[in-house]
N, C-alpha and C positions, 0 to 999 in steps of 0.2 A: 504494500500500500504506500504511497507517494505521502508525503511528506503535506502536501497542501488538502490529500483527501483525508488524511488523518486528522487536519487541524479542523476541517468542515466537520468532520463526523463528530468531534468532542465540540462543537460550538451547539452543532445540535442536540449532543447529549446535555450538555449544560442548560441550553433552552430548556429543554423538556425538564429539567431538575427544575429549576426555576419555576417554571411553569404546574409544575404537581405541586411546590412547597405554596407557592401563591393562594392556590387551590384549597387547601387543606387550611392554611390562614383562614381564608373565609368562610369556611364551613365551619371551623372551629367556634369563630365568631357567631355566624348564624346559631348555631348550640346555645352556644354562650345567651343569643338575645332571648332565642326560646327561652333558657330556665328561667331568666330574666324577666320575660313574661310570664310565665308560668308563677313564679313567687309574686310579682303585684296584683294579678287575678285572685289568690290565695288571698291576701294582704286585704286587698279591697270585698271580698266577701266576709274575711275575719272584721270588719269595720263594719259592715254595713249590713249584716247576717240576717238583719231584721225586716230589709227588704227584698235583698236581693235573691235568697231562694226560689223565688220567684219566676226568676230569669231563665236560669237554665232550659226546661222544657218549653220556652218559646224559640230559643237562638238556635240553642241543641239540635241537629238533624237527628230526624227519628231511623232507627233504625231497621234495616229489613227484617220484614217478619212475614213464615211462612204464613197459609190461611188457618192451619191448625192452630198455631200459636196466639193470631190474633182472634180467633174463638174461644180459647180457654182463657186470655186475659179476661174479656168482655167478660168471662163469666165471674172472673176472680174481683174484678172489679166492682160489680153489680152485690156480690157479696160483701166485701167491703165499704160500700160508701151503704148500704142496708143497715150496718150496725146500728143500734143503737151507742148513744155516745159514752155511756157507762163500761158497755161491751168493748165499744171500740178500743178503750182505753186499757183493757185486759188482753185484746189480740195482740195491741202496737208492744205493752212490753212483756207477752208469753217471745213475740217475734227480735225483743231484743239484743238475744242470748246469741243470735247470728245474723242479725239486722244492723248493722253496723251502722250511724252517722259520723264523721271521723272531724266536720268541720262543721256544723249546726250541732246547736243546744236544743236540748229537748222543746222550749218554748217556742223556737225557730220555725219547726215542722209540723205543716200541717197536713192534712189529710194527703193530696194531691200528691205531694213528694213523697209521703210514707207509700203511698198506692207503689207509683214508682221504683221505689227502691225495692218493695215485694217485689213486682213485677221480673225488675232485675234482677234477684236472688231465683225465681223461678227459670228465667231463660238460662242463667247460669249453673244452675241444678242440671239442666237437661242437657246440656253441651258437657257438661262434666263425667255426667251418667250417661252417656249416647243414648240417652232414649227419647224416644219421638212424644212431641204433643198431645197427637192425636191418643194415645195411652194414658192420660195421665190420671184418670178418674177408673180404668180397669186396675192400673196399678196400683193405686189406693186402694180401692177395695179387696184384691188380689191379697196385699200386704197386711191385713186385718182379718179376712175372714177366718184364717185358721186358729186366731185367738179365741174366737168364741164356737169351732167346731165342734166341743164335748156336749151342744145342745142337740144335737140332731138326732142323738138317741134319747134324749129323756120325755118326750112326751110331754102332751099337755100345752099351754101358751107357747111355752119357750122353743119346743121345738116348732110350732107353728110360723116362728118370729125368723126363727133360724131358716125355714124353709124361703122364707119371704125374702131374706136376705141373701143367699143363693140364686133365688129367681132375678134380684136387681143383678148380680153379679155377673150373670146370661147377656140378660137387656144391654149392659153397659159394653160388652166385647161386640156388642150389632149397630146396630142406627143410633142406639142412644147413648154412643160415647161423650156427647156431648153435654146430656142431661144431666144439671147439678140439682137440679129437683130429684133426682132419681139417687144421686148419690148424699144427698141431705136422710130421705128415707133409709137409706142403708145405715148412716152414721146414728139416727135414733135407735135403729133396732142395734146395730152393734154396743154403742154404749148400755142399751138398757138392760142386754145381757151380760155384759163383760163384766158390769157391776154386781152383778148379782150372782155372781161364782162367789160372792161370798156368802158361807151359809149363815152369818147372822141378817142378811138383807135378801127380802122377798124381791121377787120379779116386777115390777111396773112399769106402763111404760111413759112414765112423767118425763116432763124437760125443768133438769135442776140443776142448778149453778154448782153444786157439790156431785153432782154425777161425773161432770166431764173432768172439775178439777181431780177427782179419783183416779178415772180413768187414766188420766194424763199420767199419772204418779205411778201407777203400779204398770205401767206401757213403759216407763223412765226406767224402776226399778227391775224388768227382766236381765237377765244376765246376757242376752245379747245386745242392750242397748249398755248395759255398763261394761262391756269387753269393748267397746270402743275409746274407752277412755285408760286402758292403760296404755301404762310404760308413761305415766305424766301428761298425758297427753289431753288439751283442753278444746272448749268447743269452738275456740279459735279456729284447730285447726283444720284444716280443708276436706281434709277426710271425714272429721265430723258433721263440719258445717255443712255439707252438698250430701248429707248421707241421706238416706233412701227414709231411713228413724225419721229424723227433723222433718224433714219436706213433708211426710203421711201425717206427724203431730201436725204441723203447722196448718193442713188440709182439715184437721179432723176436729181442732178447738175453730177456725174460723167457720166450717160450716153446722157445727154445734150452737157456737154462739148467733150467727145468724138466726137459728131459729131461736133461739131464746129470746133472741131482738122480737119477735114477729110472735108470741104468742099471743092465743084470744087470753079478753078477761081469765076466764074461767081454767085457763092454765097455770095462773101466775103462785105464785108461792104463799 
């Protein structure tokens, strides 16, 4: 190689050095302005937290959502904004055990964003658990009925109740995966027997603020929902929080409570 093609070829290596290092400056910078932005965004909701909540789901592009998904919100929805405001106030914090705000005070948050932040905890269940939408009310009930299986032999109401709730369990795998009325009646008949495995308490089928809070408790206390928490391990974390456990609780006091919202007179305590 000649002596003038060797010194062209290092002018253009050096260009091109030049030219990457240039390159990499300004992206670096660009970075730089992002977190830059990113901390006065923070800054200015940390200041102004009172209004600005608000914002988000107007500015925010909404997200693609299959049509299964956006069916089973509408339904998650409609249950939720249904509560009564006593009730509501027992889902928002059963749900704050892995409902996380990390930058609103509880005073902050109102209905719309709590809606929201479910909604997000649900799309992210299912993305976590590959399982589809259109499931999500089989596998709910899927994941409870065999708690209350030892009725199907005993005759009398309970196995009556028990049948009735197998028959929803059909329904919901066909046309009416959709149907949260259909899975509202499966959740009375489950709780009303689930409580009632215990032999000091008869079978009825009331809707009572002490039923579900039971139910929830002794659903906590099986040994496979407390083998998720060893080895230190808390509801932090991910394996917890997006477990199949949580998600079924979180279906089963919101659609509980719903009815409790909506009873006649003649139900109430």
């Amino acid at each position: 190689m000649s002596s003038n093609n060797r010194k062209e070829k290092e002018k253009k290596n050096d260009s091109f050095v030049k030219d990457v290092l240039k390159k990499t400056k300004e992206a670096h910078r660009d970075i730089k302005d992002v977190f830059k932005f990113g901390k006065e965004v923070v800054d200015i909701f940390n200041e102004f937290k009172d209004i600005v909540p608000t914002i988000p789901s107007i500015i925010l592009p909404k997200k693609y959502l299959s049509e299964d998904a956006l069916v089973v919100n509408k339904g998650i929805i409609e249950l939720i904004e249904d509560l009564a405001d006593d009730y509501y106030q027992v889902f928002k914090a059963f749900c704050s055990e892995f409902i996380v705000f990390n930058y609103l005070d509880d005073n902050n948050i109102d209905k719309d964003i709590f809606i929201e932040k479910v909604l997000d905890y649900i799309e992210t269940y299912h993305i976590k658990n590959n399982v589809n939408y259109k499931d999500v009310l089989q596998n709910y009930v899927n994941c409870l009925l065999p708690a209350i299986s030892s009725f199907d032999k005993k005759g009398g109401r309970e196995e009556k109740y028990f049948n009735k709730a197998e028959e929803i369990v059909n329904e919901l795998k066909k046309d009416s995966k959709y149907d949260f009325e259909k899975a509202k009646d499966f959740t009375r008949i489950f709780v009303s027997l689930y409580v009632s495995r215990d032999e000091k308490r008869e079978f009825d089928f009331d809707l009572t603020k002490d039923k579900i809070n039971e139910t929830i408790k002794r659903l906590r206390g099986t040994k496979s929902y407390k083998a998720l928490f060893q080895n230190g391990r808390t509801s932090a974390d991910m394996n917890i929080k997006y477990h199949k456990f949580n998600f079924v609780d979180m279906l089963l006091i919101l659609l509980y409570l719903n009815m409790l919202s909506n009873r006649s007179e003649s139900e109430l305590d």
